[in-house]
C-alpha positions in Angstrom: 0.0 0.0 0.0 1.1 3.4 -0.7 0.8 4.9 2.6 3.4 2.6 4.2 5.8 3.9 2.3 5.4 7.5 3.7 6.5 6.9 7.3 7.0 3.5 9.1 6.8 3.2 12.9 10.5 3.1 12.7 11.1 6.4 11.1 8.3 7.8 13.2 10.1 7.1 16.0 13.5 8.2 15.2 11.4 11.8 13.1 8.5 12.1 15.5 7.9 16.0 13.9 7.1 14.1 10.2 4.5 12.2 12.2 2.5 16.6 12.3 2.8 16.4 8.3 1.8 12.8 7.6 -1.2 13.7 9.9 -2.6 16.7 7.7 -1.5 14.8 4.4 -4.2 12.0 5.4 -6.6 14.2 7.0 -6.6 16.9 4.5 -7.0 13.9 2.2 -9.7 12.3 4.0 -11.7 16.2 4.1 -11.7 16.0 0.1 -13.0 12.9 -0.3 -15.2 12.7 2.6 -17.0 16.4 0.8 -16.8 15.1 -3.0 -18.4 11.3 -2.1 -20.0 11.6 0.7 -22.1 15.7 1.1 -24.4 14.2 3.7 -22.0 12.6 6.0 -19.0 14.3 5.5 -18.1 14.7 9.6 -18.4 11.1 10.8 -16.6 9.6 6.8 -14.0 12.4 7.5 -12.4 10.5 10.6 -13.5 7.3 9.5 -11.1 7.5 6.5 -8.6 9.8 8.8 -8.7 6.6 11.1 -8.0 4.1 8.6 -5.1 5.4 6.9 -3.8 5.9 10.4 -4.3 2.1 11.3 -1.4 0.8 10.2 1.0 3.1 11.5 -0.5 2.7 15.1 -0.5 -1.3 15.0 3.2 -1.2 13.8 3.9 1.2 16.8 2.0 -0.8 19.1 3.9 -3.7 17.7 7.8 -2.5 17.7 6.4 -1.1 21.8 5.5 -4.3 22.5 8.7 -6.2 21.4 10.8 -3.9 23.3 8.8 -4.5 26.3 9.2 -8.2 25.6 13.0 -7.9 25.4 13.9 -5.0 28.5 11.8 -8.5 30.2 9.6 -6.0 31.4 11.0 -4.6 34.9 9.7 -1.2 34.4 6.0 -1.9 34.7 4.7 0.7 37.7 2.6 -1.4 40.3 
């Protein structure tokens, strides 16, 4: 897909400022489409297509988080 090769939770987290502009690119995206397809609805199909292209950024990051939780075994959980 073509909005993985924008930013990957790698780069993200090495160029968190990148992360503002990918966010406008996909929600300025998402406002054009959401007004040209969808006139009635265009509020709730505006995040709804914002949230989408966002998904697979946040599972990566969620992913990479959890493997380096896995591998520092974990000792700096707060009880």
């Amino acid at each position: 897909m073509v909005l993985e090769l924008l930013i990957n939770p790698g780069k993200a987290e090495r160029e968190p400022w990148e992360l503002f502009f990918v966010g406008l690119v996909y929600s300025s995206v998402a406002i054009f489409l959401s007004l040209y397809i969808f006139k009635q609805y265009v509020g709730i199909v505006m995040v709804f297509l914002t949230t989408i292209a966002c998904t697979y950024l946040i599972q990566g990051t969620l992913r990479r988080e959890e493997k380096k939780d896995l591998h520092s075994g974990g000792n700096d959980k707060v009880h």
